[in-house]
Structures are given as structure tokens and as C-alpha cells.
N, CA, C and O atoms as a GROMACS GRO file, in nm:
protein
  604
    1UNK      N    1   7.452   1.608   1.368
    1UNK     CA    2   7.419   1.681   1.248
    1UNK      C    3   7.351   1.589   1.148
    1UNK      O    4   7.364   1.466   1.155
    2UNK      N    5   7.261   1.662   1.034
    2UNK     CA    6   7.169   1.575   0.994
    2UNK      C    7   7.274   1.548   0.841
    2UNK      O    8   7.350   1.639   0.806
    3UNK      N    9   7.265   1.422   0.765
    3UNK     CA   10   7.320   1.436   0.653
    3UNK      C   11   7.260   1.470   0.575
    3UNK      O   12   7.140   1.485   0.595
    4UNK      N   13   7.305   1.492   0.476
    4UNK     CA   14   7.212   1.568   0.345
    4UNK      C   15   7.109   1.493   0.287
    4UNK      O   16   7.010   1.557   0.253
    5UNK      N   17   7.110   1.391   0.271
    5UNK     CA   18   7.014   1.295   0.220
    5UNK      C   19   6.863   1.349   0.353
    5UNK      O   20   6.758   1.405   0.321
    6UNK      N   21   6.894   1.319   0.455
    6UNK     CA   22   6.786   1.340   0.565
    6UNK      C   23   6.743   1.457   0.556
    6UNK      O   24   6.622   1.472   0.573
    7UNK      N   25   6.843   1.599   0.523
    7UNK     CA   26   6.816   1.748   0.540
    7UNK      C   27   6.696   1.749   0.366
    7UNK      O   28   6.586   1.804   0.374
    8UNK      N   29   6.738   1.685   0.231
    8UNK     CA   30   6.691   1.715   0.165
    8UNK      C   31   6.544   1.649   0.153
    8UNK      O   32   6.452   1.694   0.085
    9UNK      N   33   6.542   1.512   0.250
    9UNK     CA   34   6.396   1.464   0.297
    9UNK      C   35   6.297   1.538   0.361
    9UNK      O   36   6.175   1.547   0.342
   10UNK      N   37   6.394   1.607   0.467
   10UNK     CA   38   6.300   1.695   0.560
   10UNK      C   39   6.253   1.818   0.504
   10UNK      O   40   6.161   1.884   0.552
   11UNK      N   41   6.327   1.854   0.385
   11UNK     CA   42   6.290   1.977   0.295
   11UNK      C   43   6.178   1.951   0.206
   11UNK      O   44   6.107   2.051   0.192
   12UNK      N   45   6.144   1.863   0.149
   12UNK     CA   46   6.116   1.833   0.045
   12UNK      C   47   5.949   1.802   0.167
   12UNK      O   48   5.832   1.834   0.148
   13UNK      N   49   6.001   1.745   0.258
   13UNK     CA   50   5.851   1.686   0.319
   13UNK      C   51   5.754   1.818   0.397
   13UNK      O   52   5.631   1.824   0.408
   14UNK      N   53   5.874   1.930   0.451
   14UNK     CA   54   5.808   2.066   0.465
   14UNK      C   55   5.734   2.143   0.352
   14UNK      O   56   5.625   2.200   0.344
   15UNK      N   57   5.834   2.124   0.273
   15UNK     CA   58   5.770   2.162   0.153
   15UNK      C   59   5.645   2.144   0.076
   15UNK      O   60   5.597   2.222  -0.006
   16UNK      N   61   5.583   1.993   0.128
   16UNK     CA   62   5.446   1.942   0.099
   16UNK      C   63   5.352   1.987   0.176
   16UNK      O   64   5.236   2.017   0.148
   17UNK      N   65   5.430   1.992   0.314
   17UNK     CA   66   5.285   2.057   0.368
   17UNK      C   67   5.260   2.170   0.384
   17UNK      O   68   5.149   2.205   0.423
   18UNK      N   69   5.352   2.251   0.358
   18UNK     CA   70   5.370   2.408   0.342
   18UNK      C   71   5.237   2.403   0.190
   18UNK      O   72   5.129   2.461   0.202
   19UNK      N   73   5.262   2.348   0.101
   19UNK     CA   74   5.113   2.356  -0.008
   19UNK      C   75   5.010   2.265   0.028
   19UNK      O   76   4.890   2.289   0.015
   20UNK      N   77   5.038   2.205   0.056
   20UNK     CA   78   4.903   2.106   0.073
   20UNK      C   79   4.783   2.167   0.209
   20UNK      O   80   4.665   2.132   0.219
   21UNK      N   81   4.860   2.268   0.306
   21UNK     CA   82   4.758   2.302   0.427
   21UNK      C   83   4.662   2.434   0.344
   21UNK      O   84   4.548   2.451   0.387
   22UNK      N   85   4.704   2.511   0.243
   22UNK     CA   86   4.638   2.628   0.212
   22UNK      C   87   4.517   2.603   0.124
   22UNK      O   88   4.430   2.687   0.101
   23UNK      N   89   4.522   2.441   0.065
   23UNK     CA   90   4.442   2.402  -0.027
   23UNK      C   91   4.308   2.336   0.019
   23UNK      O   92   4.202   2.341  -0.043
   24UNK      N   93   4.343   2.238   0.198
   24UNK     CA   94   4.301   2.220   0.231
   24UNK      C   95   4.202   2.323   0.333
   24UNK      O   96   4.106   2.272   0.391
   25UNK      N   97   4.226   2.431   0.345
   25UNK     CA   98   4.153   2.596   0.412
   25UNK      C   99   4.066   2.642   0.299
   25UNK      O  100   3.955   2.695   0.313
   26UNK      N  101   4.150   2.609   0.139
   26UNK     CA  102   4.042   2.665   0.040
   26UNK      C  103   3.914   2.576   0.009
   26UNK      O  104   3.816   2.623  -0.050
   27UNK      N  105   3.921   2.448   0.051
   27UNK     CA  106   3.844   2.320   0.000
   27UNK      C  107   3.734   2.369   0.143
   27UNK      O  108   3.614   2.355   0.120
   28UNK      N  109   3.762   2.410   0.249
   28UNK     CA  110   3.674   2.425   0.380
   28UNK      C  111   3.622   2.542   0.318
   28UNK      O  112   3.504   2.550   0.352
   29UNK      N  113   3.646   2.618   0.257
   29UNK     CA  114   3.596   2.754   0.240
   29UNK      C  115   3.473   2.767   0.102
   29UNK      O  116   3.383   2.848   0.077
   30UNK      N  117   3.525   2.648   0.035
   30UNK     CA  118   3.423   2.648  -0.095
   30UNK      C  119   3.288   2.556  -0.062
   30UNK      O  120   3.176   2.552  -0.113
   31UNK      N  121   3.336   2.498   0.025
   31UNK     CA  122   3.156   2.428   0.072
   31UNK      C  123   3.067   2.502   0.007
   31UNK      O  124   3.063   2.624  -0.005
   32UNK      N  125   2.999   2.424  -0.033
   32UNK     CA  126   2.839   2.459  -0.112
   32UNK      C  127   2.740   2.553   0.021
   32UNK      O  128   2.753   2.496   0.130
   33UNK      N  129   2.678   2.636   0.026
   33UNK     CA  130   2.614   2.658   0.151
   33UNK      C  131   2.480   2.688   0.097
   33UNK      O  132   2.454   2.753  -0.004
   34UNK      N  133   2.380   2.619   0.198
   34UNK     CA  134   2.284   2.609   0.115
   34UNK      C  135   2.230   2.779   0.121
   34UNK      O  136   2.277   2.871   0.189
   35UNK      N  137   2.120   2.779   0.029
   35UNK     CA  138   2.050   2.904  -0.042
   35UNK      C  139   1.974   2.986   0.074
   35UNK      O  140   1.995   3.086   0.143
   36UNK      N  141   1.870   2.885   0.054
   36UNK     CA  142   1.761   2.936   0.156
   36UNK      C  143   1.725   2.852   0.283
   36UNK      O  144   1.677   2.738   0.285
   37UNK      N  145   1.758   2.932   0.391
   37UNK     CA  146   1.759   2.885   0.489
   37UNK      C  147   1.596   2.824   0.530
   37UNK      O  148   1.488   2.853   0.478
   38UNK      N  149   1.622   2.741   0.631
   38UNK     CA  150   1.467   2.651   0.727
   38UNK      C  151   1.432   2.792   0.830
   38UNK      O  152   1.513   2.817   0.920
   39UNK      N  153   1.292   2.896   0.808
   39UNK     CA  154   1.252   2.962   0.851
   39UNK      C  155   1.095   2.929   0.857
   39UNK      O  156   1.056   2.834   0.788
   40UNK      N  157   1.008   2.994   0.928
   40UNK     CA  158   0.878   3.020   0.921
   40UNK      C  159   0.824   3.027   0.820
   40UNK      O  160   0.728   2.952   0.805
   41UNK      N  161   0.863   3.121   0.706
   41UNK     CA  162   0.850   3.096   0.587
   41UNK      C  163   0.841   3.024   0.493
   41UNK      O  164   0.759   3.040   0.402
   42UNK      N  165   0.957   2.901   0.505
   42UNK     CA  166   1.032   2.832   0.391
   42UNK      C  167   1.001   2.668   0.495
   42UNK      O  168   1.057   2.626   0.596
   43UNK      N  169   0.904   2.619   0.424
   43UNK     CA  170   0.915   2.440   0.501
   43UNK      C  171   1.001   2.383   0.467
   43UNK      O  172   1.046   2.435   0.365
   44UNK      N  173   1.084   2.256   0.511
   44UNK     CA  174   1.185   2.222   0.490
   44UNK      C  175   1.168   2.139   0.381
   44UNK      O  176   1.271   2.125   0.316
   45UNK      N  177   1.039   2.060   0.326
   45UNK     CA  178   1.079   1.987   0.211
   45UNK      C  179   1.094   2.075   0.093
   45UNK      O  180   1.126   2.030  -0.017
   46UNK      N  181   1.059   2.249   0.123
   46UNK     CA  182   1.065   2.330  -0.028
   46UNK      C  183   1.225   2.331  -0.021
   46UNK      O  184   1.258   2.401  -0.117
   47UNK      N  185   1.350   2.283   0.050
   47UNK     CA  186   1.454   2.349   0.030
   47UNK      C  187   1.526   2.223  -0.050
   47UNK      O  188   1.606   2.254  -0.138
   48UNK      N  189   1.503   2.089  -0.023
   48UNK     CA  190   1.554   1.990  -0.112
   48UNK      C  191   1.506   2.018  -0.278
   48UNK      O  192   1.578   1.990  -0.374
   49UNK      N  193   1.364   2.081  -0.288
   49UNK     CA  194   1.326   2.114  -0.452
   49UNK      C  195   1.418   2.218  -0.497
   49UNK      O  196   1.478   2.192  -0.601
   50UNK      N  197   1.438   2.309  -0.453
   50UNK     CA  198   1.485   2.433  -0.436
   50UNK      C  199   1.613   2.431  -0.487
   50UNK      O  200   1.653   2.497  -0.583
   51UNK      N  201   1.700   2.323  -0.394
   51UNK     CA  202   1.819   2.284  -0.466
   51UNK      C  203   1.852   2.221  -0.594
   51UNK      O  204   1.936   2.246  -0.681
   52UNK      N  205   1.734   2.102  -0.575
   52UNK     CA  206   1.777   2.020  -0.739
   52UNK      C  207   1.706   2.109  -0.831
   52UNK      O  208   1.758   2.102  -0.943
   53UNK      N  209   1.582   2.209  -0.823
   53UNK     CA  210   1.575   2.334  -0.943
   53UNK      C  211   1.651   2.360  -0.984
   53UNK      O  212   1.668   2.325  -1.100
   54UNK      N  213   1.735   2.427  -0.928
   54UNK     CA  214   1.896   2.493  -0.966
   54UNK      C  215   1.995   2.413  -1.009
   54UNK      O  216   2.083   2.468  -1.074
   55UNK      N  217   2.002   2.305  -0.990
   55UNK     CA  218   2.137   2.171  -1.050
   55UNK      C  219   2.104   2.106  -1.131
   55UNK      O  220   2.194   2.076  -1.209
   56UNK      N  221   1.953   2.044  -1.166
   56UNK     CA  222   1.909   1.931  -1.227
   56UNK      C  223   1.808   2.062  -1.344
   56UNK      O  224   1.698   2.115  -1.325
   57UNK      N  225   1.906   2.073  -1.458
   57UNK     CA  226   1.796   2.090  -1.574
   57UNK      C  227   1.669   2.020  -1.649
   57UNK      O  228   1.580   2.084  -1.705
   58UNK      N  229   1.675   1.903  -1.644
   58UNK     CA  230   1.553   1.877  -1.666
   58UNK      C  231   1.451   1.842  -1.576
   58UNK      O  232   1.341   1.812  -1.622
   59UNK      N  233   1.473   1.842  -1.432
   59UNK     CA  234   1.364   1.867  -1.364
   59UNK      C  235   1.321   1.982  -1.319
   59UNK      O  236   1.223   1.977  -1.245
   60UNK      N  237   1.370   2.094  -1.345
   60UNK     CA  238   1.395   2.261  -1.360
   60UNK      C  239   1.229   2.238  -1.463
   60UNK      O  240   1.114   2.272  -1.434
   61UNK      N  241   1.285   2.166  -1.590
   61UNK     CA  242   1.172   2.207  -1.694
   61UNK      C  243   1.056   2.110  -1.642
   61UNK      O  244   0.944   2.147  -1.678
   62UNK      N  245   1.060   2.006  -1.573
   62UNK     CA  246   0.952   1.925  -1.516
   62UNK      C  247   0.890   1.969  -1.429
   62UNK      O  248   0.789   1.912  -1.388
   63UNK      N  249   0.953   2.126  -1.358
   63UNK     CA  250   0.875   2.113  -1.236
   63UNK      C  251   0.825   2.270  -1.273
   63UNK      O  252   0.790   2.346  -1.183
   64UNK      N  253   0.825   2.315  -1.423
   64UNK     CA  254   0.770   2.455  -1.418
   64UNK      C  255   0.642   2.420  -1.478
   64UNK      O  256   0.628   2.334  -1.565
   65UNK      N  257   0.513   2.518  -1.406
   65UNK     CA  258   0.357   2.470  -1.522
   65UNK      C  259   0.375   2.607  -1.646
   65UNK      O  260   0.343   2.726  -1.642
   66UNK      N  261   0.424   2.541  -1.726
   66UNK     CA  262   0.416   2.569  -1.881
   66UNK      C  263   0.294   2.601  -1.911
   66UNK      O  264   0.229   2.511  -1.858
   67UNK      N  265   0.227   2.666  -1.959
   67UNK     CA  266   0.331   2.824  -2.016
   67UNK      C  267   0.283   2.943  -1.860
   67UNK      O  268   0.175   2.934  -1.802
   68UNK      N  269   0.361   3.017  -1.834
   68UNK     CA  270   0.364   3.114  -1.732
   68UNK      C  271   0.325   3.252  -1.796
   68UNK      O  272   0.416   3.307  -1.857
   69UNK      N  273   0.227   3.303  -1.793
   69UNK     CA  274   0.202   3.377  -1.879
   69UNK      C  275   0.223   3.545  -1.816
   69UNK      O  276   0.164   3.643  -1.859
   70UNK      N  277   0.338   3.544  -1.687
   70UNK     CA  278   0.390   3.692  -1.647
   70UNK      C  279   0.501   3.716  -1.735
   70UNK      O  280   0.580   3.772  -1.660
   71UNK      N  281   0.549   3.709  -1.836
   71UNK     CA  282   0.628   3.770  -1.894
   71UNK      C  283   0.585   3.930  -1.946
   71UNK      O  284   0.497   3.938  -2.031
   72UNK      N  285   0.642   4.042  -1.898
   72UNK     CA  286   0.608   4.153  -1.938
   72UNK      C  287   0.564   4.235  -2.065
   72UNK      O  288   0.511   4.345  -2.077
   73UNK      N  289   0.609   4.129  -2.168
   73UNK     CA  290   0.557   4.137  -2.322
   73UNK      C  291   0.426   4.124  -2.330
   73UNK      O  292   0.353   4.173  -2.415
   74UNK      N  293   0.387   4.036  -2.212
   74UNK     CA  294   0.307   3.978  -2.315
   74UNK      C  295   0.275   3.827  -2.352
   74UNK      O  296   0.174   3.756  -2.355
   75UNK      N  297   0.376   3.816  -2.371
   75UNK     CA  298   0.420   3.683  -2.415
   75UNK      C  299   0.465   3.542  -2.327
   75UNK      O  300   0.566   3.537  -2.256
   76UNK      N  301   0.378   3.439  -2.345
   76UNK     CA  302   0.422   3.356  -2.205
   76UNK      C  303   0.525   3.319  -2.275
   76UNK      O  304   0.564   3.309  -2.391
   77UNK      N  305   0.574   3.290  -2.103
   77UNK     CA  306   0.701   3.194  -2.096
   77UNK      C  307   0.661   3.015  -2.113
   77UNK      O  308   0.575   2.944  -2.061
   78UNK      N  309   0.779   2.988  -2.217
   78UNK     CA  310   0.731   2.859  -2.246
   78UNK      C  311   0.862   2.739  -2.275
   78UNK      O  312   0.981   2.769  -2.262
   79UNK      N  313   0.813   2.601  -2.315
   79UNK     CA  314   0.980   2.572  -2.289
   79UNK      C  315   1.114   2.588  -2.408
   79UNK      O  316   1.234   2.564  -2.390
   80UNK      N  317   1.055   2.627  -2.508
   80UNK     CA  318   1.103   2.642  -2.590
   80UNK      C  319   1.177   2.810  -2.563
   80UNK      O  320   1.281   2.824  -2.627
   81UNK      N  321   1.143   2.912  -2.493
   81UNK     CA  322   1.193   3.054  -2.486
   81UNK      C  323   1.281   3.021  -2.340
   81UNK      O  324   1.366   3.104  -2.309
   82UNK      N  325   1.263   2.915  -2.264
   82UNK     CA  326   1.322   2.958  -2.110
   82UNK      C  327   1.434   2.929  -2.113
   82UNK      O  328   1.508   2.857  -2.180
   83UNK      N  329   1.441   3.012  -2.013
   83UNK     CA  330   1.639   3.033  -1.976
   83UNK      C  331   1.655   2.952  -1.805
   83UNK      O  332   1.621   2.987  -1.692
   84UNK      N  333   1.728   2.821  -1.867
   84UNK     CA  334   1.735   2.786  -1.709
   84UNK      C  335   1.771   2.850  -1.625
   84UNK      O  336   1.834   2.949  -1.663
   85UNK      N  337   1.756   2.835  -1.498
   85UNK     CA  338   1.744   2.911  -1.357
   85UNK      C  339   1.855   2.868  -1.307
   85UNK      O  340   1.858   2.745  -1.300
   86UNK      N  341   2.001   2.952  -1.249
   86UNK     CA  342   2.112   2.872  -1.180
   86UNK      C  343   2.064   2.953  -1.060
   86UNK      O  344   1.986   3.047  -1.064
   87UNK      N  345   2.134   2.893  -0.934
   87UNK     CA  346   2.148   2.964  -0.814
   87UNK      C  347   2.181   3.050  -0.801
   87UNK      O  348   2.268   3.090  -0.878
   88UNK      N  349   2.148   3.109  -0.726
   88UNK     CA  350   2.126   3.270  -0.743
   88UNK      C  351   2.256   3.329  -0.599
   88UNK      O  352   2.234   3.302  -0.481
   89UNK      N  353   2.389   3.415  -0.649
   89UNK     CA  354   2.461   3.445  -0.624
   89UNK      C  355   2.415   3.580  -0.587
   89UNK      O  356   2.315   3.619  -0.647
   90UNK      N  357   2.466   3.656  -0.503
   90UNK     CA  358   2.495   3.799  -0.420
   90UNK      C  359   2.626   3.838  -0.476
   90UNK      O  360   2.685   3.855  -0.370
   91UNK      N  361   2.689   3.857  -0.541
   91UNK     CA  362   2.833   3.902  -0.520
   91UNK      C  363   2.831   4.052  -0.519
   91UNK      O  364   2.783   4.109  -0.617
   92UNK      N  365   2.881   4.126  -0.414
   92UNK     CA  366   2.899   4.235  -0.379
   92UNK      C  367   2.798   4.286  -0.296
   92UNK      O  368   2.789   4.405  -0.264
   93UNK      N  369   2.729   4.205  -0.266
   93UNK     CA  370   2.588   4.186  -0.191
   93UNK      C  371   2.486   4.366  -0.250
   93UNK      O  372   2.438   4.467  -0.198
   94UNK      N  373   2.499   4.319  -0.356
   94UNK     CA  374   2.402   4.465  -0.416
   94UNK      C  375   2.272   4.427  -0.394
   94UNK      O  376   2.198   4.522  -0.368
   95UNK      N  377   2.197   4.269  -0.398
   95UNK     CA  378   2.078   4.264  -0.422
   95UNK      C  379   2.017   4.193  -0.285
   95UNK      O  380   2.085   4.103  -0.235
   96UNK      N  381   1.911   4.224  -0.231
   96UNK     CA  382   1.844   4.200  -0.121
   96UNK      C  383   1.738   4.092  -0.186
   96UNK      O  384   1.677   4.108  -0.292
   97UNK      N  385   1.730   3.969  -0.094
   97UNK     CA  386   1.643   3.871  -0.113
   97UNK      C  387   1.532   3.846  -0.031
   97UNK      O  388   1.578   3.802   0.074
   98UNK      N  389   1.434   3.851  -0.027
   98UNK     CA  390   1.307   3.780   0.111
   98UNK      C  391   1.196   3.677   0.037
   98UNK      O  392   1.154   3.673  -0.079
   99UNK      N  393   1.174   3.616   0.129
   99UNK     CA  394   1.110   3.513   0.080
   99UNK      C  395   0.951   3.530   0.192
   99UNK      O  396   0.959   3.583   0.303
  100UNK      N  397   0.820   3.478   0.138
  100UNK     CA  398   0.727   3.464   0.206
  100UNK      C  399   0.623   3.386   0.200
  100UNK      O  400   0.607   3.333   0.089
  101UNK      N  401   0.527   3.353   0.301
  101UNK     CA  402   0.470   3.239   0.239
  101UNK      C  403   0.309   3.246   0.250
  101UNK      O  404   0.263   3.250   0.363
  102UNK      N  405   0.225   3.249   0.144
  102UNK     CA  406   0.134   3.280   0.135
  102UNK      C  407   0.007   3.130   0.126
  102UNK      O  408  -0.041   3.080   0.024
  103UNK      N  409  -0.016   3.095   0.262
  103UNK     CA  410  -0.101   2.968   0.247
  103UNK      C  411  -0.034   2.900   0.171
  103UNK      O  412  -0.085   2.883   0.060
  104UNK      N  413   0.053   2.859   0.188
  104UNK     CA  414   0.139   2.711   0.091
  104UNK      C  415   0.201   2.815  -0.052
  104UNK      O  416   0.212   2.745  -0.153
  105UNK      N  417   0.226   2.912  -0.067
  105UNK     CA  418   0.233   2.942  -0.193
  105UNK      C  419   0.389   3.035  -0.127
  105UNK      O  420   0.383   3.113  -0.032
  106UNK      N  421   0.474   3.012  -0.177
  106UNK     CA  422   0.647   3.067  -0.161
  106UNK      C  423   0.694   3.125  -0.256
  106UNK      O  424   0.746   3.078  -0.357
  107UNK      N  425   0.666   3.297  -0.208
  107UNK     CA  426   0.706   3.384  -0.295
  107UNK      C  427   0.862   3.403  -0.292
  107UNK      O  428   0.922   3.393  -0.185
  108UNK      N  429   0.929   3.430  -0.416
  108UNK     CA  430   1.053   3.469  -0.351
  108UNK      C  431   1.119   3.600  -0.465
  108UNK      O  432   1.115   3.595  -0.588
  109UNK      N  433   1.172   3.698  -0.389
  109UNK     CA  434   1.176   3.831  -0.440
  109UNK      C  435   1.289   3.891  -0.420
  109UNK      O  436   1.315   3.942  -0.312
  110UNK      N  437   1.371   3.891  -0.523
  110UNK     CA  438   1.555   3.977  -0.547
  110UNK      C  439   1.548   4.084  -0.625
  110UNK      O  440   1.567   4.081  -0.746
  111UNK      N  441   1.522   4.176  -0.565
  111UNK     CA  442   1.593   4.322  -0.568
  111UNK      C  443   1.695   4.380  -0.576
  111UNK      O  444   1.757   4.391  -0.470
  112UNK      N  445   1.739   4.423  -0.665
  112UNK     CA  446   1.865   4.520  -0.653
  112UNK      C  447   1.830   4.630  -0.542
  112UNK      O  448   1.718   4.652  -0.495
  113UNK      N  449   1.958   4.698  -0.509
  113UNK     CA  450   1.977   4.805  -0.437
  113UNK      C  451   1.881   4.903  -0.500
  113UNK      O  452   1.765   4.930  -0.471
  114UNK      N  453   1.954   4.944  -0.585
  114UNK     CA  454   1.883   5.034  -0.671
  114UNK      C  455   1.767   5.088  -0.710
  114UNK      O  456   1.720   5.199  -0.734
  115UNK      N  457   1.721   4.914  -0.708
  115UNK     CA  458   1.602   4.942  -0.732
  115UNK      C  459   1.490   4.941  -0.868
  115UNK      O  460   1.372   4.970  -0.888
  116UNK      N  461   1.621   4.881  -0.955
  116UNK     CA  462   1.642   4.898  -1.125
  116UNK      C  463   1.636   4.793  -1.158
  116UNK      O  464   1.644   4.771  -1.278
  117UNK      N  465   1.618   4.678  -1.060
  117UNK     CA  466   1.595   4.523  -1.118
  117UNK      C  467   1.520   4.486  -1.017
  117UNK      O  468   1.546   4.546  -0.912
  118UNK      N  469   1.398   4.374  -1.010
  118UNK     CA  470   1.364   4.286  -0.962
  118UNK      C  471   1.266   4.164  -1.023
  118UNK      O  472   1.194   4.152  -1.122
  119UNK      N  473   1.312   4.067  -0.889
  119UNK     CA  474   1.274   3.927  -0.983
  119UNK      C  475   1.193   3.877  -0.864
  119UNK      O  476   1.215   3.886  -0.743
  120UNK      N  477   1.075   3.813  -0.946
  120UNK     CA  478   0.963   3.716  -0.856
  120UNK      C  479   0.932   3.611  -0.860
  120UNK      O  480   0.879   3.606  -0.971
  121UNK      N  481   0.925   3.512  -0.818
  121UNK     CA  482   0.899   3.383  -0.849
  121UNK      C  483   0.820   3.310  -0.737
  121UNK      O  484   0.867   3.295  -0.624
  122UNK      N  485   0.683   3.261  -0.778
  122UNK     CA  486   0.640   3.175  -0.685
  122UNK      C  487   0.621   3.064  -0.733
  122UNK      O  488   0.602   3.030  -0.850
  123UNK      N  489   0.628   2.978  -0.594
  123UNK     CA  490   0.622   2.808  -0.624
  123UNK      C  491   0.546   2.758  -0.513
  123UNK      O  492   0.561   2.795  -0.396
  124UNK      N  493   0.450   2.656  -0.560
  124UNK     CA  494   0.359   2.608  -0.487
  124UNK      C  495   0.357   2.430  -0.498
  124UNK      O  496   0.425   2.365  -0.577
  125UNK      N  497   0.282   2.386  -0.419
  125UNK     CA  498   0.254   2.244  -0.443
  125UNK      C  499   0.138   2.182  -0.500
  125UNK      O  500   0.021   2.173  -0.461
  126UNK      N  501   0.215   2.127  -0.634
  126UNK     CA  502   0.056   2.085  -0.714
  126UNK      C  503   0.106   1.919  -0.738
  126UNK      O  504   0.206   1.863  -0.783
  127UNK      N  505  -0.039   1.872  -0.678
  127UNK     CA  506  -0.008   1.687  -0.661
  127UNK      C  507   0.092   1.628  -0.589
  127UNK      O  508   0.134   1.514  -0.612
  128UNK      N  509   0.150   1.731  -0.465
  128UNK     CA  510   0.194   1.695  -0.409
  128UNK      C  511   0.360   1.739  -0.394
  128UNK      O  512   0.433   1.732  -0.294
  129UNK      N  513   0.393   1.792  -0.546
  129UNK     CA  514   0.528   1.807  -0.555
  129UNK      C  515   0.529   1.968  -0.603
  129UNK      O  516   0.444   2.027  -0.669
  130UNK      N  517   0.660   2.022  -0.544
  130UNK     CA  518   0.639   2.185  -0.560
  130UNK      C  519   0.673   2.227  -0.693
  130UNK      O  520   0.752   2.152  -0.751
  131UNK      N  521   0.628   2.343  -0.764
  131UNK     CA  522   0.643   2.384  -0.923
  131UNK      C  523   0.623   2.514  -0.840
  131UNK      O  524   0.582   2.542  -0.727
  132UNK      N  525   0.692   2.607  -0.991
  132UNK     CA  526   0.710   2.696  -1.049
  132UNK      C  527   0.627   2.746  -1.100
  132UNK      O  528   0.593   2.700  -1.208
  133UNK      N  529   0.554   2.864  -1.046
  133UNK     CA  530   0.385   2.881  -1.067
  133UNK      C  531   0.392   3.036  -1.181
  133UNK      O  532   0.346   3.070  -1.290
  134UNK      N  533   0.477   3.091  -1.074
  134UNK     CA  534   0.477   3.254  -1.118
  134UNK      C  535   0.615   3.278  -1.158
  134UNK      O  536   0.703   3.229  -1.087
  135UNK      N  537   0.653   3.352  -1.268
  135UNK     CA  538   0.765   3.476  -1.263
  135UNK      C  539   0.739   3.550  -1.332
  135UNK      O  540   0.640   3.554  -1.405
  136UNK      N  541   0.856   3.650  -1.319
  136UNK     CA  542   0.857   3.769  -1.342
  136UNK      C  543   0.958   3.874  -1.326
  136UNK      O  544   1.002   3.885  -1.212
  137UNK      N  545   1.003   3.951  -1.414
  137UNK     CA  546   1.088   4.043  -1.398
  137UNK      C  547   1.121   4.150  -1.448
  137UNK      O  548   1.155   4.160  -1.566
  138UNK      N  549   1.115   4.273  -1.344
  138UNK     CA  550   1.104   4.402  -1.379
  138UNK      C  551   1.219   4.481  -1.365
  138UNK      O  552   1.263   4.525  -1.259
  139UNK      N  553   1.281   4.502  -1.517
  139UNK     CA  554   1.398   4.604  -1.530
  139UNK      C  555   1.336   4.740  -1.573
  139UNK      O  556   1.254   4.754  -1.664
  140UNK      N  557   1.393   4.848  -1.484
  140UNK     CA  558   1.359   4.960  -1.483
  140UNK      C  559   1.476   5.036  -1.616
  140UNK      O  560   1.589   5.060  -1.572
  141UNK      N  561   1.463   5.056  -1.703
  141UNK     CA  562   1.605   5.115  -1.735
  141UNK      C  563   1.617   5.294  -1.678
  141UNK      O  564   1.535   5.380  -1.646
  142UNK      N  565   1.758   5.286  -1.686
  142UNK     CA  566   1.810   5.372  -1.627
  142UNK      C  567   1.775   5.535  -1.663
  142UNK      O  568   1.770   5.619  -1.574
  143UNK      N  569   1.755   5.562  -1.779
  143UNK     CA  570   1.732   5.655  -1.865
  143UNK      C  571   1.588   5.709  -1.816
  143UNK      O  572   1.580   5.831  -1.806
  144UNK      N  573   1.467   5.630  -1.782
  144UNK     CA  574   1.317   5.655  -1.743
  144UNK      C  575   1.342   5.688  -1.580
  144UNK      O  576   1.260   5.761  -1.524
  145UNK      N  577   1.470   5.629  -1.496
  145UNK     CA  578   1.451   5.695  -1.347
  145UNK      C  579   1.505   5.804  -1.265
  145UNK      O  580   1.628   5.815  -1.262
  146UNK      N  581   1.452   5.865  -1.218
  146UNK     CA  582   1.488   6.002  -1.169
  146UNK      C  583   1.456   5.989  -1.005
  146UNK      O  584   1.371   5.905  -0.978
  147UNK      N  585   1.502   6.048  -0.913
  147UNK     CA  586   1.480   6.055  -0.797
  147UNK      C  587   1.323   6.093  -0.750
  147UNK      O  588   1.278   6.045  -0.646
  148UNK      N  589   1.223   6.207  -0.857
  148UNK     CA  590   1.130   6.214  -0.859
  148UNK      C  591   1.014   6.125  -0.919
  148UNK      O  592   0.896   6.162  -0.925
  149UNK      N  593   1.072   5.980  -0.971
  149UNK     CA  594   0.932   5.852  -0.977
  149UNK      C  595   0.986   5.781  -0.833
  149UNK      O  596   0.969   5.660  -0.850
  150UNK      N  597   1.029   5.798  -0.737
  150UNK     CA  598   0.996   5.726  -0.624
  150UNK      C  599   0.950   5.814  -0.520
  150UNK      O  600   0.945   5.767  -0.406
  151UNK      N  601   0.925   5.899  -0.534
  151UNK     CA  602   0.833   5.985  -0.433
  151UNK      C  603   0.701   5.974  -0.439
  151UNK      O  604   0.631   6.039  -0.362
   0.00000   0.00000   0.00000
């Protein structure tokens, strides 16, 4: 029979790994995964820019050509009005993404379901290093759509 000193060791040491294994399943599960996958489309050095766009704010603003003048106003986009760019999440997978590539030029286009949002952005290579050429984004509001403007 075990004495108590040993029974309250062996408790205490179940007890650690009873928490410590669920944390280590959540730490496998939060891996970063990258965005955009290596396709026909997408060359592989656009996916290293691609990433530090999204993490590194000031090369976000280094690598856009100022001023972008698709803003729907009217009004270019410039660095003083822009809203940095984070990685771009799916949650509930409402919005459909495709990407394409037009002679070196990488469009990339998120749609809602709906149909009531979408966003464009192309990026190309100028001097060698890829920028932020085009955006754009078209909210439909809800009130102007009817089943009869998509026919």
C-alpha cells in the first residue's frame, strides 16, 4: 500500500498533467496558418510580402503607392486617411475569397455571401518589390437591394 505522502505525490503529479495536456492541443490548434496559399495564381515570393503587409505597419505604409485614387468618393486614399490592413479572417465563413493573376498583377477579391460587401485589392511589382496598387470597396446598403437589381 502506498503511504500518503507518495498517494498525495501521485495526485498532485496527475493532476499536472491532467492541465497541462489540454493546453498543449490548444497551442497545436492556434498555429498561425498561412493566408494565401502557393497556387498558379499566387508566386511564392508574393506570400512572404503578403504576410509582413498584414503584421508590419510601417511597411504596410511603405509598400502602398500613395495616393490610390479608387476610393468611391472620390477621394484618394492617402496616408494620412488609411486604415491599416490586418489579416483577413472568415469567421463563420460568410465571405468567399479568390485571388488572380493578371501578367504579374495579383488581384485579390472578398465577397460577402450576400453580396452586400466587396473588397479589391491589387498588388504588383514595382522595382522589384510588390506594392499595393489598387483598392477598393463596395458596400451595397441594404435598404437600395431587392431581389430584382440582380436579375
Amino acid at each position: 500500500m502506498l503511504s500518503k505522502n507518495k498517494s498525495y505525490k501521485i495526485l498532485i503529479l496527475l493532476g499536472l498533467v491532467i492541465s497541462i495536456l489540454p493546453s498543449c492541443k490548444q497551442s497545436e490548434q492556434a498555429a498561425p496558418t498561412r493566408e494565401v496559399e502557393i497556387n498558379d495564381q499566387v508566386p511564392a515570393d508574393f506570400l512572404n510580402f503578403y504576410d509582413r503587409f498584414h503584421q508590419d505597419s510601417s511597411f504596410q505604409i511603405n509598400r502602398i503607392s500613395f495616393p490610390l485614387p479608387q476610393q468611391k468618393s472620390g477621394i484618394p486614399w492617402d496616408k494620412e486617411r488609411w486604415i491599416l490592413h490586418k489579416p483577413f479572417t472568415n469567421l463563420g465563413n460568410e465571405y468567399l475569397r479568390s485571388y488572380a493573376n493578371f501578367e504579374g498583377i495579383i488581384n485579390e477579391r472578398i465577397i460577402h455571401k450576400s453580396g452586400l460587401f466587396e473588397m479589391n485589392r491589387r498588388f504588383a511589382k514595382l522595382s522589384g518589390d510588390w506594392h499595393l496598387i489598387y483598392y477598393t470597396i463596395d458596400q451595397t446598403e441594404q435598404s437600395d437591394w431587392s431581389e430584382d437589381s440582380i436579375q
